[in-house]
N, C-alpha and C positions, 0 to 999 in steps of 0.2 A: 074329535074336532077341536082345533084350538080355539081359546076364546080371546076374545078380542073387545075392547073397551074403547070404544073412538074418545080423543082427546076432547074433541069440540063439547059432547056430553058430560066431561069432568073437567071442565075449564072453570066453571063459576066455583064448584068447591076448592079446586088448587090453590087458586091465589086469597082467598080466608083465611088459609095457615099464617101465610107470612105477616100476616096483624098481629094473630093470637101468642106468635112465638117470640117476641123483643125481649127482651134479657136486660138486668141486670144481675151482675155476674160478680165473680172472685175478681180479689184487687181490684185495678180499677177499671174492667170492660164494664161497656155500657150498652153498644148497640149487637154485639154478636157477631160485627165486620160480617151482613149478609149480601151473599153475592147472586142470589136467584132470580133477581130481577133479568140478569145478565140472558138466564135460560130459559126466559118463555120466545112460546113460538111468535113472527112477524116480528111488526114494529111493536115496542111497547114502552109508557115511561109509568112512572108512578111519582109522588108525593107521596111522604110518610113523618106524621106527627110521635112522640110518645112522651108520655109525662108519668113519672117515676114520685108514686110518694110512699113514703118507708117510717114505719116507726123504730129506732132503735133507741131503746134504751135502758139503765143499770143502774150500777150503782162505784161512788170512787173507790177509793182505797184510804181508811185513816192513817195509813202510816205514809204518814209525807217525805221519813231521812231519806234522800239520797240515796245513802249507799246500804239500804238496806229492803231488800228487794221481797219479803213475805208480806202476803197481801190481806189486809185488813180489811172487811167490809167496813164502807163508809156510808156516805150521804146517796141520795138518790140523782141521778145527772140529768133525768127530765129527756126529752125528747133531741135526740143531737142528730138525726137526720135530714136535712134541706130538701126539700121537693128537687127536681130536677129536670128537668125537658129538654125534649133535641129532636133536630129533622135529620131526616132519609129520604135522599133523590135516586132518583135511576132512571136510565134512558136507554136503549137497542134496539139496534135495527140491524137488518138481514142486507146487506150490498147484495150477495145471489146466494144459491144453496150449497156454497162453500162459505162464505167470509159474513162475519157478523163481527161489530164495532157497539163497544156501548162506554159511558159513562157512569159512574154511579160516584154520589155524596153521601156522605157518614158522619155519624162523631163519636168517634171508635171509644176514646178513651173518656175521664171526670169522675168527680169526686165533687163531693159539695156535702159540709156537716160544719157543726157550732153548737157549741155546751153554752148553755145561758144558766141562771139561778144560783144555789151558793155553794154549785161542788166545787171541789179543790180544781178544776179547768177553768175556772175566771177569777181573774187575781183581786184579791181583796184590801183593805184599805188600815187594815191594823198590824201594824210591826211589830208590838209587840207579841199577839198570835202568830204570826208569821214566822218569827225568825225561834219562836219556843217550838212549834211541827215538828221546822223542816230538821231541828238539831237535836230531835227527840227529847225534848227536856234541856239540855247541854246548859241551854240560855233562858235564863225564866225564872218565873218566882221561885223555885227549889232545886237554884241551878248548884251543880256539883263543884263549879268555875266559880263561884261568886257572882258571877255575870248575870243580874237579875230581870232588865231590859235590852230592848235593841238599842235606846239613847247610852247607854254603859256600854257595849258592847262596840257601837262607831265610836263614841270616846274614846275608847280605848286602843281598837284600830289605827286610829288619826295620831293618836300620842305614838304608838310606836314605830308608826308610817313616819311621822317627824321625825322620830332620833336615824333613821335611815337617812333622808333627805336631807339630815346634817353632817352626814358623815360618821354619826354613829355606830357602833356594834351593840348588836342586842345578843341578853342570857340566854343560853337555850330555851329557857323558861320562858323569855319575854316571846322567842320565836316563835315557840311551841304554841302560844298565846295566841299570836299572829297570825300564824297559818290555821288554827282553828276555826277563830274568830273572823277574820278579813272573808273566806267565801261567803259564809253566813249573813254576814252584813249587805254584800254586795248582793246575793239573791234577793234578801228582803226587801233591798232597795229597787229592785226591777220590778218585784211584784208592786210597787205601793205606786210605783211612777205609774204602771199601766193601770192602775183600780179601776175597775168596773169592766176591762175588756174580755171580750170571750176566745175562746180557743175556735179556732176556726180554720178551715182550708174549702178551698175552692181552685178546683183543676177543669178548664176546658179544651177539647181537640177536633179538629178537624181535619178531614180524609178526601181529596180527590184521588180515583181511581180511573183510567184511563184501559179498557178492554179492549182486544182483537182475540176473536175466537177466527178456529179452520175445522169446520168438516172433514172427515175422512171415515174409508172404508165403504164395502160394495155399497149399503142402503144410508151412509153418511150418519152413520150410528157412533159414529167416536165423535171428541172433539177436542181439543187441545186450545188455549187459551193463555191471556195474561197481558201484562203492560204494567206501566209506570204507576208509583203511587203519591203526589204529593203530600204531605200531614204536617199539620201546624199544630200549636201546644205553646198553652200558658198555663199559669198556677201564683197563687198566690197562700202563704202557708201564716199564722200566729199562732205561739203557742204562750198558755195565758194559766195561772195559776201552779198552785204549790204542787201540784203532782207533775209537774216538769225540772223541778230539783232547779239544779242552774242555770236550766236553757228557760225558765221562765222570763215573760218579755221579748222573746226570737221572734222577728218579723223576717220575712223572704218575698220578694217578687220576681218572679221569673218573665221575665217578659215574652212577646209572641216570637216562637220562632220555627221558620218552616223550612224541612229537610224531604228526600226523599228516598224512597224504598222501590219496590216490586212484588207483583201478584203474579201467581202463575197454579197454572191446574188441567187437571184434566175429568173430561165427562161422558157419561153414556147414556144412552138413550133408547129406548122400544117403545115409538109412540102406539103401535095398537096396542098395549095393555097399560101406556099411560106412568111407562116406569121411566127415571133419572134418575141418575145419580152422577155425583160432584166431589172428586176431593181438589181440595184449593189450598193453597199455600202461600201466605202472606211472609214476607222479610221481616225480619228487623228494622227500622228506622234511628240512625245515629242524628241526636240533636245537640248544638254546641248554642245555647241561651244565652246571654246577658242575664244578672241575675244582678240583684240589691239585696244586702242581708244587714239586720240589728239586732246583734247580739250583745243587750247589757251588759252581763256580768262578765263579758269576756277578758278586759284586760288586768281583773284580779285572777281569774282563774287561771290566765297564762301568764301569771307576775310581771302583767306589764308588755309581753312581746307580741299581743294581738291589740285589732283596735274592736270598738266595738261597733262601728259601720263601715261596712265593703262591700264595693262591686267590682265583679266579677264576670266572671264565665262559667255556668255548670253544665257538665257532659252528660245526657240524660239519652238513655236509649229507649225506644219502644218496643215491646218484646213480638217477636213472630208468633205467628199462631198457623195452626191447620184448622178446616174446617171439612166436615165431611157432610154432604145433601143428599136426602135418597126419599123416593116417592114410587109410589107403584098402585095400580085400579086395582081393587078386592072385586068390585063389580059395576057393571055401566054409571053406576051413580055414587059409589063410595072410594077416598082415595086414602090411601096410609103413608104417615112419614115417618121417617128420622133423620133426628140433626146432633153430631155430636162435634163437640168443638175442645180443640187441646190448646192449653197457654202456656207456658212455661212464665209462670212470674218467678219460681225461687231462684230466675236469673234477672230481675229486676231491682235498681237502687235506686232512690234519688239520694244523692251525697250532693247537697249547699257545701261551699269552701269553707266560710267561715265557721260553721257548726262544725266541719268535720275535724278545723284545727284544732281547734277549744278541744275538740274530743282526746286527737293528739296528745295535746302539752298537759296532760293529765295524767297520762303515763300508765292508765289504766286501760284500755283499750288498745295496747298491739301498735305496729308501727302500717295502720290501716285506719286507725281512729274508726268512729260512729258513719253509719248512714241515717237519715230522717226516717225513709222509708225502706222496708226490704219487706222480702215474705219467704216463709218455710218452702211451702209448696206450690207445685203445681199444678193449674187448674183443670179440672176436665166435668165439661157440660154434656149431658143427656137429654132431649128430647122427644116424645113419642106423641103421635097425633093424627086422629082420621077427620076425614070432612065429609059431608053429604052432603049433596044436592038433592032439597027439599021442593023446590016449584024451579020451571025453566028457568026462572033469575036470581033463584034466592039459594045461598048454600050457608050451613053451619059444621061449627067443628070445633073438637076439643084437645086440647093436649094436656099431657103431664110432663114435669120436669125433674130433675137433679143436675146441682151446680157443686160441685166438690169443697168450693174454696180452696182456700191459697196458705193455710195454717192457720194454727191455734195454738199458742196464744199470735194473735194478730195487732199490730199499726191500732195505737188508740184513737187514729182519724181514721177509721173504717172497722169499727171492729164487729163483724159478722162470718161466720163461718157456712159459707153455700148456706146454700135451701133449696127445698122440694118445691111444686107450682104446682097449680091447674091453671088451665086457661079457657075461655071460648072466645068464639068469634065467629061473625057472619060478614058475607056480603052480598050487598046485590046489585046487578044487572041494571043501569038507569036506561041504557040503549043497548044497542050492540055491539059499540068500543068503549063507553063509559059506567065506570062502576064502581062503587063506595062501599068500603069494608071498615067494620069496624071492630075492634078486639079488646081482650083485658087478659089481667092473668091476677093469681092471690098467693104473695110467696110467704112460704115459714121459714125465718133466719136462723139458721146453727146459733148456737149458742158459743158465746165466744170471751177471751181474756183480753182486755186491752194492754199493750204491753210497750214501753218506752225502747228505744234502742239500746239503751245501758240493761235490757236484762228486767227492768223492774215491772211490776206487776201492778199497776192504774186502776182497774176498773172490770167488772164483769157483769156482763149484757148480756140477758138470757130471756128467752118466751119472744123474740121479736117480728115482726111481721112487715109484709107491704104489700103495695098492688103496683101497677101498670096498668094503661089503656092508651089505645093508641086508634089512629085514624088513619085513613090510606083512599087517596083519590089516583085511579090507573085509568088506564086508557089503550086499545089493544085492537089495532088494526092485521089483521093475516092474510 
């Protein structure tokens, strides 16, 4: 005899999962873009809180040259993870037992970190330590140049910057001098303007999603789905201290801007054994920003043919993702899932203009110059997780996870390589439409390289950890 598991007896464990499983993920995913809200039965909306706090931290790199990329354990960088919070709405409802209509809110994407204390990520206030790092000695008391200070050093710049702007010709020797001397000077100078600021970024995004699902097949076991996605996205980026070589001083503000995309998927369904399953397919999202960029050192580093404040436009795209949902009754009171979700970030950039020219007119970097941000790989998340219903209103459950991340060595504003989780979560029953879930989870972070887009090697974060907890008010008429 087949067995059979009524829905309505694993209703209170089902929706417990989707507390305990919120993500923070590879690059920069945040909420897991879940769409399950979408496939409970009747009417149903939910409210969803989650607060993301992360310890990551390492240590710099003492080799500050530029252009010499082996990585020296440094100083300690202290705690460079920002707490972070974001809400999750959802709303559906049933028109008849073909046509279902829902809404759901997100904030798909973000980033939020800042180095404080005296690693090389906050720029500090002495030139002549500065400018003796970043030139490996070159400049400094037992300089090979003579050059014993950075005040000798812009002296010297400024004299031969004069005989130019008089129509002079310099020695090769004076040139040689010049072009040594003159980046050096000007990096120093951006660290000592910005002294005391931290390295920081901060990215936030928002998702409306707009569903129409269709029944089909003899017992309306299939279903086919999808709709428009609105997503907005802003970011503001500084990068601050001698471990950003020339771009130290680079301010960015990307202002809000909203573009749009498409969801689409399809799902199955066996409510006597309580089984679903969802694969879902999100777009790409092309975003065309206003952006403001300040890049100090910029118009020594391009002799003069950059400025060092512009606005602009930068083209930033959002990467698509798959999501796949599966659930199934083990028995009258016990439910199991999985959730695995693929990102493709190694097709991800953010390329600012004025950063990428600078990168350019350096001649080192390809006629593609630098991105701020990019990543190796591609992500792909794991989840496994049962629930029981413990008393008629009360259910708990646990998951386990794996997040792949996105490379290693990784973006020294995110430098984490996936992690593993557990999670639990309950909820319970206040009526018979209304019910309060509550969840957490405890991730261990890969251990990971912090790594500038020239190649060079920042910092290394290893033993890192965080948590997650989150709240959820539904309400669920059938």
């Amino acid at each position: 005899m087949r067995t059979t598991f009524h829905l309505k007896t694993l209703a209170v464990a089902i929706a417990t999962l989707s507390v305990a499983s919120m993500t923070n993920a590879a690059g920069l995913d945040r909420s897991g873009q879940d769409v399950t809200a979408f496939f409970q039965d009747g009417t149903y909306a939910e409210a969803v809180y989650t607060y993301i706090d992360a310890d990551v931290s390492g240590y710099d790199s003492a080799n500050d040259v530029p252009t010499n990329n082996t990585y020296v354990r440094g100083e300690k960088t202290g705690d460079i993870a920002e707490s972070y919070d974001f809400f999750r709405y959802g709303v559906k409802a049933d028109i008849n037992d073909t046509f279902s209509v829902g809404i759901l809110y997100d904030e798909p994407f973000g980033a939020s970190a800042e180095y404080t204390g005296d690693s090389n990520f906050v720029a500090q206030n002495d030139r002549d330590a500065t400018i003796t790092a970043i030139s490996g000695g070159a400049i400094g008391p037992n300089s090979p140049l003579g050059v014993n200070s950075f005040a000798q050093a812009q002296g010297t710049v400024n004299a031969l910057q004069g005989i130019l702007a008089n129509g002079g010709t310099l020695t090769p020797q004076q040139q040689g001098a010049l072009t040594a001397l003159a980046p050096a000077v000007a990096i120093t100078q951006a660290e000592f303007d910005t002294a005391g600021d931290n390295t920081k970024v901060e990215l936030r995004s928002e998702s409306v999603t707009a569903l129409l699902g269709m029944k089909f097949g003899q017992n309306k076991n299939f279903q086919v789905y999808g709709g428009p996605v609105a997503q907005r996205i802003q970011a503001d980026t500084a990068l601050r201290g001698t471990a950003y070589g020339p771009a130290t001083g680079y301010t960015s503000h990307m202002g809000p801007d909203t573009d749009y995309g498409y969801i689409a998927g399809i799902a199955y369904s066996k409510p006597e054994i309580a089984l679903k399953a969802a694969l879902t397919y999100r777009s790409e999202i092309d975003h065309d920003a206003k952006t403001f960029e300040s890049y100090p050192a910029a118009p020594i580093l391009s002799a003069g043919a950059l400025p060092a404040n512009q606005s602009g436009t930068i083209e930033v795209t959002t990467p698509k993702s798959v999501n796949f949902d599966f659930q199934t009754g083990i028995n009258p009171t016990t439910l199991a899932t999985a959730k695995v979700r693929w990102v493709p970030w190694s097709d991800f950039v953010l390329t600012p203009p004025l950063y990428n020219a600078v990168s350019k007119s350096s001649g080192r970097y390809g006629d593609d110059g630098l991105n701020l941000v990019e990543y190796d790989d591609d992500q792909w998340q794991v989840e496994l997780g049962l629930a029981k219903r413990v008393a008629p209103a009360l259910a708990i459950s646990g998951t386990v996870g794996w997040d792949s991340g996105a490379g290693d060595p990784t973006t020294s504003l995110g430098p984490v390589e996936g992690y593993y989780s557990v999670g639990l979560g309950a909820k319970y029953n206040v009526t018979e439409n209304w019910a309060v879930s509550a969840g957490g989870k405890y991730l261990w972070f890969g251990d990971a390289k912090g790594q500038l887009p020239t190649g060079k090697l920042v910092g290394d974060f290893q033993d890192n950890d965080g948590y997650i907890a989150g709240l959820k008010l539904s309400y669920q008429a059938k």
